[in-house]
N, C-alpha and C positions, 0 to 999 in steps of 0.2 A: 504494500500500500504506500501511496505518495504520501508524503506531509500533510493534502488534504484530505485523507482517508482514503482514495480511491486508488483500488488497484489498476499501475500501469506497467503496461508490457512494453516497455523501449530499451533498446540496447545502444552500449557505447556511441554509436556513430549518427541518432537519430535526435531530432529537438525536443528539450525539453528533458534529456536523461540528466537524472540525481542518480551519484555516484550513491548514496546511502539508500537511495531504493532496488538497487542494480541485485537480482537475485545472487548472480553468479559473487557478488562481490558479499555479499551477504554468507554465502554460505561459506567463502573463502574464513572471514573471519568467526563465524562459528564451530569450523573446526580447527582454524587458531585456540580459541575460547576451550574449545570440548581437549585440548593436546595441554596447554596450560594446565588445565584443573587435573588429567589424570598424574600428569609429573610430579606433581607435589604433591599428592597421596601416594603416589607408589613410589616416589622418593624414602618412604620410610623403612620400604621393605626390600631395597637395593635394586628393585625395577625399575626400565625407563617406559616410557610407550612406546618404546620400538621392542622390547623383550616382552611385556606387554599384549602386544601385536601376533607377535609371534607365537607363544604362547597359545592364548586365546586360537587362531591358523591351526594352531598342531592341535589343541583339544579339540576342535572341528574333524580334523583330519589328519590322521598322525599313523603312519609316517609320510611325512609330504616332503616332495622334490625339490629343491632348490629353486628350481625353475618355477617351482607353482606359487610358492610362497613368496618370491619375488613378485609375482605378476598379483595376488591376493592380497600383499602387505601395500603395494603400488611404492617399491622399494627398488634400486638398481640393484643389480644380482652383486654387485661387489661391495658396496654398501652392505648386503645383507651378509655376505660372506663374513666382512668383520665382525658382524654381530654376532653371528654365529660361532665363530671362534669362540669369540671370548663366554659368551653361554655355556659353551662345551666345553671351557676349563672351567666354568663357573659350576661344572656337572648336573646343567637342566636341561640339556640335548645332548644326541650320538647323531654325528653324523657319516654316512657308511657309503662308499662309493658303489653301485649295482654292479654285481657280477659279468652282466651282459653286456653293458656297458659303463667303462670306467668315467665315462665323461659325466656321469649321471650320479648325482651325490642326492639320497635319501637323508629326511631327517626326524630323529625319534625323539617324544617328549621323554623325558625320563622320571621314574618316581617321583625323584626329588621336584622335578619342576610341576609335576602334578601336584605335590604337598602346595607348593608356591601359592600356582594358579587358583586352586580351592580358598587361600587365607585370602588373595586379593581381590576373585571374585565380587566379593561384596563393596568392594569400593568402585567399580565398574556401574555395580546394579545403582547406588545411592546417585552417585552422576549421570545415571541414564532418570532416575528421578525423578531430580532435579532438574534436568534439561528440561521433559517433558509433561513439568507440573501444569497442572490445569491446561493440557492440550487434550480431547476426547481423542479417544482409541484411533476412531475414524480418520479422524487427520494425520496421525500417526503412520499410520497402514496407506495412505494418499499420496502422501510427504516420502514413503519409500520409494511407490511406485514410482512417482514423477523423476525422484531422483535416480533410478534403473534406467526409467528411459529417455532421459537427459544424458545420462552416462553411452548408452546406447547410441540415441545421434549423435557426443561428440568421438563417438568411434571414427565418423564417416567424416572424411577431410572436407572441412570449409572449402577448401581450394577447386575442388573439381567443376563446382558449377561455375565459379567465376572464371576457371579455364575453359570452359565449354562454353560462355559467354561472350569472351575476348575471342575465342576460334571463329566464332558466328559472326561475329561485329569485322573483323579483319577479312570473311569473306565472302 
């Protein structure tokens, strides 16, 4: 919603856009907001949200690939590598390269980081909350969808209509 209460739909390059109405910029810094609050709770338990993250990935899905949990976490795989390391001297993950292929490194949560993930749990569920006090369910379950398939179109490159625009205009 504008300043004047009513919802507009304009982006960057259009009149009349407020950068604080601007959804995309909006959600940028609500998961600013949502990465802040978990860091300092789970600051206490020697987690960051990127172990956090991971964690959480692996109790979804455990044991999961390098490759998966890179693309899952929305992490560079080397990025993720060092986290991993140090996880796996911190002994909350194994990570085991596949028989079939060496290039393909598996990764297991381990007890201990089960013990973990179960104490901080609870500090996840109080910040999901609290984000979503007094929003009804509905908007909740709306608010995913929209964000899927936002996610979904910006899979498909900006660029291709306005190349297939400029191809048309030049012939």
């Amino acid at each position: 919603m504008s300043r004047s209460g009513k919802v507009r739909k304009t982006g960057p390059d259009e009149p009349g856009f407020v950068l604080d109405d601007y959804i995309l910029y909006n959600l940028v810094r609500t998961t600013a907001t949502y990465t802040e609050e978990m860091a300092a709770a789970l600051k206490a338990y020697g987690l960051d949200t990127m172990k956090w993250r991971i964690l959480m990935l692996l109790h979804d899905r455990s044991p999961s690939t390098v490759g998966d949990l890179a693309r899952r976490s929305v992490t560079k795989t080397p990025t993720l590598t060092r986290v991993l390391i140090r996880m796996e001297n911190e002994g909350l993950v194994v990570r085991r390269a596949l028989k079939d292929d060496r290039r393909v490194v598996q990764v297991t949560m381990t007890p201990k980081a089960a013990k973990v993930l179960n104490m901080v749990r609870s500090i996840g569920q109080k910040v999901f909350e609290r984000a979503f006090e007094n929003i009804p369910e509905e908007n909740i379950a709306l608010m995913t969808a929209m964000l899927k398939d936002i996610r979904t179109n910006l899979t498909r490159s900006p660029y291709d209509a306005v190349d297939v625009s400029v191809k048309r205009a030049k012939a």
